[in-house]
C-alpha positions as CSV (number, residue, x, y, z in Angstrom):
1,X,19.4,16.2,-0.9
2,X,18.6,15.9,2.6
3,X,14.8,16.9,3.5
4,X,14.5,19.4,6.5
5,X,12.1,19.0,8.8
6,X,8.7,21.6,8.9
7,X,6.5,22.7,11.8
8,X,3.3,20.6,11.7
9,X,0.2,21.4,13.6
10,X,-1.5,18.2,14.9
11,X,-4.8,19.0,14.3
12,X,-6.8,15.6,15.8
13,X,-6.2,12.1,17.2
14,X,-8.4,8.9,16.7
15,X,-8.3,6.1,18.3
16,X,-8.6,3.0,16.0
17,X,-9.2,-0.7,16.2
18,X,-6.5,-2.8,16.5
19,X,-4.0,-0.9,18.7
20,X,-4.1,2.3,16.1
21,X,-4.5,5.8,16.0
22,X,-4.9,8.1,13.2
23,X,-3.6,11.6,13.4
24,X,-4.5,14.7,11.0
25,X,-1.4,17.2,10.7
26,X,-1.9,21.1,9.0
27,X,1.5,21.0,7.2
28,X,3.5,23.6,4.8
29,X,3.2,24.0,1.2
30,X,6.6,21.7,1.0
31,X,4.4,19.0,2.9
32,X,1.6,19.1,1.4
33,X,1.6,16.6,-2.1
34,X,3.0,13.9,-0.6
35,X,2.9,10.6,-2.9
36,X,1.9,7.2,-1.8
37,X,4.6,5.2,-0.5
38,X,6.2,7.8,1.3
39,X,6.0,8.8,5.6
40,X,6.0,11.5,7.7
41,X,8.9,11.2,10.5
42,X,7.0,13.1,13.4
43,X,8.6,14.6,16.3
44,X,8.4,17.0,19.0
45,X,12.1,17.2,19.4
46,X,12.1,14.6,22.2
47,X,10.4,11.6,20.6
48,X,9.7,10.9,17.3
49,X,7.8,8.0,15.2
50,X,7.5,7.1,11.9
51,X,3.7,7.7,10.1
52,X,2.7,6.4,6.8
53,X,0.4,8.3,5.3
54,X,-2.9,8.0,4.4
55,X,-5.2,10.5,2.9
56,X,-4.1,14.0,1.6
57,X,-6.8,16.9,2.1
58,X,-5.5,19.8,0.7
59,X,-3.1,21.3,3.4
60,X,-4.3,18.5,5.8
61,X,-2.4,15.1,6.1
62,X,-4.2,12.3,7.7
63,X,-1.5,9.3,9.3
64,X,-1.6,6.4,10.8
65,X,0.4,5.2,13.7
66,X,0.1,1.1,15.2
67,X,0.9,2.2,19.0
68,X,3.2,-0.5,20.4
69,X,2.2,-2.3,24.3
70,X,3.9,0.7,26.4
71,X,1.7,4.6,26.4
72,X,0.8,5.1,22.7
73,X,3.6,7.6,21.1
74,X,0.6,9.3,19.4
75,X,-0.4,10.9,23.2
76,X,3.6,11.9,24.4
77,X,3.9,13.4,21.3
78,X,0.8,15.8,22.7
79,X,3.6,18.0,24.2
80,X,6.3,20.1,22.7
81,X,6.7,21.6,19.2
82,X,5.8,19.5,16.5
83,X,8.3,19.0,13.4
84,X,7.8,16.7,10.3
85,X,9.7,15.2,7.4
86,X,9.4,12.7,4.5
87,X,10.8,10.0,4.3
88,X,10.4,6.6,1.8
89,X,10.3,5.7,-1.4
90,X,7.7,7.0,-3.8
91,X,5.4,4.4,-5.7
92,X,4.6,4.6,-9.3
93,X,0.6,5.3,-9.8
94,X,0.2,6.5,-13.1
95,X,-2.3,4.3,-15.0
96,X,-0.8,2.0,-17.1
97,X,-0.8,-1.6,-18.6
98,X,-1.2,-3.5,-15.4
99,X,-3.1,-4.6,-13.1
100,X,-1.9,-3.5,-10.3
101,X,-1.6,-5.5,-7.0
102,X,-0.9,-3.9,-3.2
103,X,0.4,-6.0,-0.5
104,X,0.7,-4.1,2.8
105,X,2.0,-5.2,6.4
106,X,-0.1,-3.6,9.6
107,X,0.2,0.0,9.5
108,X,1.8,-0.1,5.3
109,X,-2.3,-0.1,4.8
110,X,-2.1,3.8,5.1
111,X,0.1,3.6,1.7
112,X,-2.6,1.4,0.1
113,X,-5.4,3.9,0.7
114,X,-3.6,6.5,-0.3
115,X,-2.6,5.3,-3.7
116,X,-5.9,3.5,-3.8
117,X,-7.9,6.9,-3.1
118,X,-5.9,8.9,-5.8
119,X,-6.4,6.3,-8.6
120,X,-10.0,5.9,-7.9
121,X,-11.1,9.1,-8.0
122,X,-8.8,9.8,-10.9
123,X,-11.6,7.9,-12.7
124,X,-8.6,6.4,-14.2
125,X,-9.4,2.4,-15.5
126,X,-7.0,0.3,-14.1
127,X,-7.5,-2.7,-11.8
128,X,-6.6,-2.8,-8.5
129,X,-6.2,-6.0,-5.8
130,X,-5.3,-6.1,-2.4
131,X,-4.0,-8.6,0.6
132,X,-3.3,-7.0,3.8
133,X,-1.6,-8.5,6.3
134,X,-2.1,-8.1,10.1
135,X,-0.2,-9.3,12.8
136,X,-3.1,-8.1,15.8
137,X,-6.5,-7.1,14.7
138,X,-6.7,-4.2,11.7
139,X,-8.0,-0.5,11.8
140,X,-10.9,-1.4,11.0
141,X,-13.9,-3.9,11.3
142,X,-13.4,-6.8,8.8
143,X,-16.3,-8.0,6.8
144,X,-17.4,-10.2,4.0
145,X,-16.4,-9.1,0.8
146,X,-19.0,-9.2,-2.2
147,X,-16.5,-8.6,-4.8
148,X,-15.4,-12.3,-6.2
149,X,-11.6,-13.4,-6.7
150,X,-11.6,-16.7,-8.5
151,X,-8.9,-18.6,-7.5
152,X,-8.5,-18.2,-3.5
153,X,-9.0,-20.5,-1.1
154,X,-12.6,-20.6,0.1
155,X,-12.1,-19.3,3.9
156,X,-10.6,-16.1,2.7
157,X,-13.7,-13.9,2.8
158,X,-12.7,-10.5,4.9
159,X,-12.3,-7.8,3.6
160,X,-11.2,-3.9,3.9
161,X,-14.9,-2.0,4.1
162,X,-13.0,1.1,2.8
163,X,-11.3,-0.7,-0.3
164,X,-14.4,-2.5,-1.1
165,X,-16.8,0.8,-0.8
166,X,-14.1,1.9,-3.8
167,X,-14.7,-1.2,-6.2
168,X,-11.2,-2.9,-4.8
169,X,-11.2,-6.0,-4.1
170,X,-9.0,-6.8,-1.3
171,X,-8.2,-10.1,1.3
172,X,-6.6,-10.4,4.9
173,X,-4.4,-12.8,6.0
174,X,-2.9,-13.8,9.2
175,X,0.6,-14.4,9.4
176,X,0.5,-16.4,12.8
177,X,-0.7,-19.8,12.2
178,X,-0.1,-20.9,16.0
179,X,-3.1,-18.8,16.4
180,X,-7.2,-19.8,16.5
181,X,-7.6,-18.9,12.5
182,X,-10.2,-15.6,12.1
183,X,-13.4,-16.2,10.8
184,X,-12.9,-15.0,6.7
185,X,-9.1,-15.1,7.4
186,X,-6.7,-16.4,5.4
187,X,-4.1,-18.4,7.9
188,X,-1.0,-17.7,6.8
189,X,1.3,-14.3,4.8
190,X,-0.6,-12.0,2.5
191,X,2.7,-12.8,0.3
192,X,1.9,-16.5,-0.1
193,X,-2.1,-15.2,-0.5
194,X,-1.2,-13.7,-3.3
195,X,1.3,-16.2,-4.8
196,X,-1.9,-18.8,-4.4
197,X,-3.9,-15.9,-5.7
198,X,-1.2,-15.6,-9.1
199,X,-1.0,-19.3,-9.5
200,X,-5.1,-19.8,-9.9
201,X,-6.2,-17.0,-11.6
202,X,-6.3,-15.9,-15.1
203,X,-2.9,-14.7,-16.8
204,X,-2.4,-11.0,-17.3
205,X,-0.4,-8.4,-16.9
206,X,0.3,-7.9,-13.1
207,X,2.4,-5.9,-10.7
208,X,2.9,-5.7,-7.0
209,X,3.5,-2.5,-4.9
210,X,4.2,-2.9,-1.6
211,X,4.4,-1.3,1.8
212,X,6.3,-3.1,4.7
213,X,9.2,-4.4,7.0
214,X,12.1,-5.1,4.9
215,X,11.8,-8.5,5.7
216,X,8.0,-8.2,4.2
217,X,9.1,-6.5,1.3
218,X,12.2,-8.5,0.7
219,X,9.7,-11.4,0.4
220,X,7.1,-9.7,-2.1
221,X,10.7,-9.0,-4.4
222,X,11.4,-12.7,-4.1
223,X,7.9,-13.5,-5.2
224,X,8.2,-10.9,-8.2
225,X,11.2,-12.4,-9.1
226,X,10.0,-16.0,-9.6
227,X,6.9,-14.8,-11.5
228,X,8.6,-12.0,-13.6
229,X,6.5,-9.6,-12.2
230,X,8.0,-5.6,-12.1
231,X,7.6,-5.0,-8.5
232,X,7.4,-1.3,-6.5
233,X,8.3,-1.2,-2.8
234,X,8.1,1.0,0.8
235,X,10.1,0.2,3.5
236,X,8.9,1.0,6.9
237,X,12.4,1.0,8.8
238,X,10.5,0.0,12.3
């Protein structure tokens, strides 16, 4: 059945690193236990944009928008009555045998946290990894990560602060290699990052959630296919 959309009330707007913005909506009780993997399809009846989310707070929903060359959507959308819906697939994040592996495109990092931010304060014990991939700079400041991952190449050193402030250890790669490589970078997908990743590290149980273009997340099926791996996916449709 078809969601309706729901009057939101946009209650702030960030400006972020990286070309982003993050936005914090007051939404209905039908709004409001969204799970990670899904988006909120925001509106003012004249524009619209898609906004995975990233942090639930109660009645509050915290998004995140990657604002394109032209006047960031996030600002036109300032005017007007504001209207939401979900869209996406749900991921599975119930604890379970494996060791669970997120690979996110740009903006599909909202979708990490999110799942990321539930499990860990769950206190539930499962292990958690995760390559983000950026095609401009990322949300955030990139620094060296203290948590080890045996079996990457050496030069892939950045990390996400938030992730590793959590105990998750986590990578960024660069998917344009026509480009001056980043310092702590890895030059090249997050996708073949974690295929290295998989081929040099121990053997275990592993599976791959991911958030992304289709042509991101047809990739990350293709590599869950070769390995055997059970794979969860999100489509952003942008």
């Amino acid at each position: 059945m078809r969601e309706s959309e729901q009057p939101v009330e946009l209650l702030s707007l960030e400006t972020l690193p990286g070309h982003y913005t993050q936005l914090r909506f007051r939404v209905p009780p039908s709004l409001a236990n969204p799970q990670p993997g899904r988006y909120c399809r925001i509106s003012n009846g004249n524009l619209s944009g898609l906004m995975p989310i990233m942090r639930v707070k109660g009645d509050v929903l915290e998004c995140l928008y990657r604002n394109g060359h032209e006047t960031p959507l996030p600002e036109r959308l300032l005017d007007g009555r504001l209207t939401a819906v979900l869209q996406g697939n749900a991921w599975k994040t119930m604890p379970d045998e494996f060791h669970t592996v997120f690979l996110a495109q740009n903006e599909g990092l909202a979708s990490v946290v999110h799942a990321a931010e539930r499990l860990h304060y769950g206190n539930l014990q499962i292990m958690l990894t995760a390559f983000l991939e950026f095609d401009d700079g990322p949300p955030f400041t990139p620094k060296p990560s203290q948590i080890l991952l045996p079996g990457l190449p050496p030069e892939a050193l950045a990390c996400a602060p938030l992730l590793e402030d959590w105990g998750i250890a986590s990578r960024l790669a660069d998917p344009d290699d026509r480009r001056m490589p980043r310092p702590g970078w890895f030059s090249g997908t997050a996708v073949r990052l974690t295929e290295i990743w998989l081929e040099n590290t121990v053997a275990g149980n592993y599976r791959l959630v991911c958030c992304g273009t289709q042509r991101f997340v047809d990739a990350v099926s293709n590599l869950a296919d070769r390995r055997g791996l059970p794979v969860d996916t999100a489509v952003l449709p942008i």
